[in-house]
C-alpha positions as CSV (number, residue, x, y, z in Angstrom):
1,X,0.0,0.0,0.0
2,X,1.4,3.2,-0.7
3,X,0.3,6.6,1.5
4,X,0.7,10.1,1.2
5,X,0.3,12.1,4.3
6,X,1.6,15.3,5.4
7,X,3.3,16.0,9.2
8,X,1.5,18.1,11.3
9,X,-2.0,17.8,9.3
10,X,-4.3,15.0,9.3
11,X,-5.9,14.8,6.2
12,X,-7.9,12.1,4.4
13,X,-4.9,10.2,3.3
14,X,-4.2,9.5,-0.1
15,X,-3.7,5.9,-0.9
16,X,-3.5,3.0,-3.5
17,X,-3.2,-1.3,-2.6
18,X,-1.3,-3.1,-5.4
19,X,-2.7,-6.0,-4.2
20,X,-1.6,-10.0,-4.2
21,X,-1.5,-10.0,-7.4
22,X,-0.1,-7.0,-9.1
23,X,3.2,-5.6,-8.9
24,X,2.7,-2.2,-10.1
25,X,-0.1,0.7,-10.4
26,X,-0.7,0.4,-14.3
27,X,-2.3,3.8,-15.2
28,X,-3.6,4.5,-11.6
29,X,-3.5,7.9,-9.7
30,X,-2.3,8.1,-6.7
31,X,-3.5,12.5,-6.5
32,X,-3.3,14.8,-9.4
33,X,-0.1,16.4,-9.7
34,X,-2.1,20.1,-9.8
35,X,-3.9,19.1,-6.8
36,X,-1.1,18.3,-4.9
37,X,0.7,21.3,-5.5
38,X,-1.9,23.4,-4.5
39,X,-2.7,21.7,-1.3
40,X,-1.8,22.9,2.2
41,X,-1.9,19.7,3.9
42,X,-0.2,17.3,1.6
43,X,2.3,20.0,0.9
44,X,4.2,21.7,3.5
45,X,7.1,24.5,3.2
46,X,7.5,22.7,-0.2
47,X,8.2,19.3,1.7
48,X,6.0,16.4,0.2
49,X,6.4,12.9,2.1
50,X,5.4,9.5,0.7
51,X,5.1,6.5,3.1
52,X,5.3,2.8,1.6
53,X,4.5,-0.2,3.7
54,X,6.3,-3.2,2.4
55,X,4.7,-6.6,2.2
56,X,6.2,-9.8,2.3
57,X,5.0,-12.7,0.4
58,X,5.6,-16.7,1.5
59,X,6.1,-18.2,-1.5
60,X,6.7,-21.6,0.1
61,X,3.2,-21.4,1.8
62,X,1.1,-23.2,-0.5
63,X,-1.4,-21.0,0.3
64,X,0.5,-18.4,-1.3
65,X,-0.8,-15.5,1.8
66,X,0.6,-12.1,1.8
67,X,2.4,-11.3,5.7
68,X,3.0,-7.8,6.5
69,X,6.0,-7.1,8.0
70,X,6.5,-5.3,11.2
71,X,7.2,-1.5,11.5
72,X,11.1,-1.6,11.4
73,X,11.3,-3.1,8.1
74,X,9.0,-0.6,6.7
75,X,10.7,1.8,4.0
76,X,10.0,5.5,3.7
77,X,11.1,7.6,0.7
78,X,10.8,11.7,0.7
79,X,9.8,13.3,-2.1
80,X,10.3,17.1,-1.8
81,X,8.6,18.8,-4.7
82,X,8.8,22.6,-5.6
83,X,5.5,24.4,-6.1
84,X,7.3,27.2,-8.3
85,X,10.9,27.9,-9.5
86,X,11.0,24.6,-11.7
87,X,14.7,24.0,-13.4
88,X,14.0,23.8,-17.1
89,X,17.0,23.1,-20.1
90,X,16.6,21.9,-23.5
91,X,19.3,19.9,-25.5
92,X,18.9,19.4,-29.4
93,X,20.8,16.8,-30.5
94,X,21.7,16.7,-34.6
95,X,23.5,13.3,-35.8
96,X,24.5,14.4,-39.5
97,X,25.9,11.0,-40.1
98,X,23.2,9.1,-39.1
99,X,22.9,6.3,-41.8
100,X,26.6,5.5,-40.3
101,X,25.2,5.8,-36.7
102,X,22.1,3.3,-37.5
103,X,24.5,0.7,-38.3
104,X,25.6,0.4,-34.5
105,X,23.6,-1.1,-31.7
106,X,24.1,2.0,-29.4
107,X,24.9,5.6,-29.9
108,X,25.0,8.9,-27.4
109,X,24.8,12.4,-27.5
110,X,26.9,14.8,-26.9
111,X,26.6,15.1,-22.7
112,X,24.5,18.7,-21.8
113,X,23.9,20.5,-18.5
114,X,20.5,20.5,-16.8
115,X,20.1,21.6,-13.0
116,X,24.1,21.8,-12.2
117,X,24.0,18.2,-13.8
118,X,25.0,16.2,-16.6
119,X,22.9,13.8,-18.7
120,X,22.7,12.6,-22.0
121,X,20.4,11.2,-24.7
122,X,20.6,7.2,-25.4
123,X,19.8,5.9,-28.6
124,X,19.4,2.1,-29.9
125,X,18.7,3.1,-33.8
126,X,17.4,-0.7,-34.3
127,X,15.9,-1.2,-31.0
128,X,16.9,-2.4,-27.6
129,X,15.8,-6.5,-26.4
130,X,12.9,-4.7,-25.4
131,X,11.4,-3.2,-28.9
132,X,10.2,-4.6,-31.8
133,X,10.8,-2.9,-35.2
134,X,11.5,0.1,-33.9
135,X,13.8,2.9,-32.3
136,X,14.5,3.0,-29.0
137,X,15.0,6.7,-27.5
138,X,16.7,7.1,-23.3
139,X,17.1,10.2,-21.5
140,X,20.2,9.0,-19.3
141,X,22.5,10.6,-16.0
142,X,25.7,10.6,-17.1
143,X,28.3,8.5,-15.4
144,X,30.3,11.2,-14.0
145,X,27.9,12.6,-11.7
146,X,27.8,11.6,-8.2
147,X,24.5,12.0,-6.8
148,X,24.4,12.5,-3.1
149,X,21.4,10.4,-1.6
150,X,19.6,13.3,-0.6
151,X,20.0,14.6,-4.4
152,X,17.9,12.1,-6.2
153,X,16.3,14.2,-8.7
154,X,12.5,14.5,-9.8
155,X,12.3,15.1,-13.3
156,X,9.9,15.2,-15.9
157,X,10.9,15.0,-20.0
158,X,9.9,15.3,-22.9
159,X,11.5,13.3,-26.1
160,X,11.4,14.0,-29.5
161,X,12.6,13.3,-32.9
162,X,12.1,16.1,-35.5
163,X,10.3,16.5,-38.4
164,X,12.8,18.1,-40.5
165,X,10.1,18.2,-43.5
166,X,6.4,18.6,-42.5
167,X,7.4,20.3,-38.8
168,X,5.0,17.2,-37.3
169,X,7.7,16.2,-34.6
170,X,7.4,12.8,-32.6
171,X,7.4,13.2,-29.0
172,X,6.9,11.4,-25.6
173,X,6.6,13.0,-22.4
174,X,6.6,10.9,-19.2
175,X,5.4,11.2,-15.7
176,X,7.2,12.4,-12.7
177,X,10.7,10.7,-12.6
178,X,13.6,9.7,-9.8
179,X,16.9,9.2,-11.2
180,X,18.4,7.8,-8.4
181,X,22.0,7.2,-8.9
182,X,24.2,7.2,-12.0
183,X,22.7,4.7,-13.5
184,X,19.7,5.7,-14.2
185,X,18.1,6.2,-17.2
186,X,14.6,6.6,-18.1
187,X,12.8,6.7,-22.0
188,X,11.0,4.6,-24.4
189,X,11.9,1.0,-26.5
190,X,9.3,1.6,-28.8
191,X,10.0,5.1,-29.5
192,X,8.9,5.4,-33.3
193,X,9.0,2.2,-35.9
194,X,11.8,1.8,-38.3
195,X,9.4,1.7,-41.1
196,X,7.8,5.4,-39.8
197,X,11.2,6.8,-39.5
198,X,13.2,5.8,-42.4
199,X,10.3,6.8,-44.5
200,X,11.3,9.2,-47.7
201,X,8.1,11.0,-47.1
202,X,8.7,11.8,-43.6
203,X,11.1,14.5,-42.5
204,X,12.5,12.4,-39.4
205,X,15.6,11.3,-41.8
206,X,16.7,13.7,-44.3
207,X,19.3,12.3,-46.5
208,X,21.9,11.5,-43.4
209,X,20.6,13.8,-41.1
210,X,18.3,13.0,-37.8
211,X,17.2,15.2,-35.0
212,X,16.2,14.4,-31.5
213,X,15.4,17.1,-28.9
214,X,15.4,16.8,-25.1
215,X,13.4,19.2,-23.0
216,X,13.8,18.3,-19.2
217,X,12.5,19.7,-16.5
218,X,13.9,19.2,-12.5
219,X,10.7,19.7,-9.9
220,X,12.1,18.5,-6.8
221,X,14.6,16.1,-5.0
222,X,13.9,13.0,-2.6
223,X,16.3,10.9,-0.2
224,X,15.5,8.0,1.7
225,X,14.9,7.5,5.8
């Protein structure tokens, strides 16, 4: 079950069961992201806490019940989310040789600034283990950082691949975010088809030329107690 509450208020408290059977939320909400940001209880001085109560699960049991571990083995993660002052950078990316590139398996840009850090866009032009047909498109932290536990950042981004032709771009745009070390990475395997892209009639590959934008945007930070 995961909870949001507030210290110091006692509001209705926000909350979503995964259940036995499933192991993440799908498409569910936990609280509007406009709604949260203008509450006074779930947000306090710009300090937003989510609570997660761990369960444990005896798969030798062959009745398969879910046990719910004790208090001290329960894990807490803070989420501190800005209402205002959002850190915003955009970093267009233009791979001139790109018929050469799509012959590899992997291929980076350039690494760009965001927030005081450094990240970098991931591309798999034929698709990563996870696509099918098509190319797969990462928004990644780049290796050099070193982000301090308390620095995990909250970021929300938007993808694209540019219509050098018609101007009708291709973009994704996820959720909130926590890159979490320097690891981390975050985008889409099936970003747009191989069929779709290398498409004369399109603009997203004009003779060797292909152009992928990154618009990221830091809202907060979290750490975990």
């Amino acid at each position: 079950m995961v909870v949001l509450f507030a210290d110091d208020f006692e509001p209705e408290p926000a909350s979503y069961n995964f259940g036995f059977k499933n192991s993440y939320s799908k498409k569910h909400c936990l609280i509007p992201l406009q709604e949260l940001l203008k509450s006074s209880a779930f947000l306090v001085d710009d300090s937003c806490v989510f609570g997660v109560e761990i369960l444990k699960i005896d798969v030798s049991s062959p009745e398969k019940k879910a046990v719910v571990v004790h208090k001290k083995a329960t894990t807490v993660q803070n989420i501190f989310v800005q209402k205002k002052g959002f850190i915003t950078g955009t970093y267009t990316w233009t791979m001139n040789n790109f018929l050469e590139l799509d012959l590899q398996h992997f291929v980076r840009s350039p690494t760009f600034e965001v927030g005081g850090h450094k990240w970098y866009v991931g591309m798999y032009p034929r698709g990563n283990k996870y696509s099918t047909d098509c190319v797969s498109l990462y928004l990644y932290l780049d290796a050099t950082e070193e982000l301090h536990l308390e620095s995990k950042k909250v970021v929300l981004m938007t993808l694209s691949i540019l219509d050098q032709k018609n101007g009708k771009h291709l973009s994704a745009t996820s959720g909130l975010l926590v890159f979490a070390d320097t690891h981390s990475s975050w985008g889409w395997p099936d970003f747009l088809g191989l069929k779709k892209l290398k498409d004369p009639s399109g603009g997203y590959v004009v003779g060797s030329s292909c152009v992928v934008k990154a618009d990221l945007t830091i809202v907060g930070s979290s750490n975990d107690s």
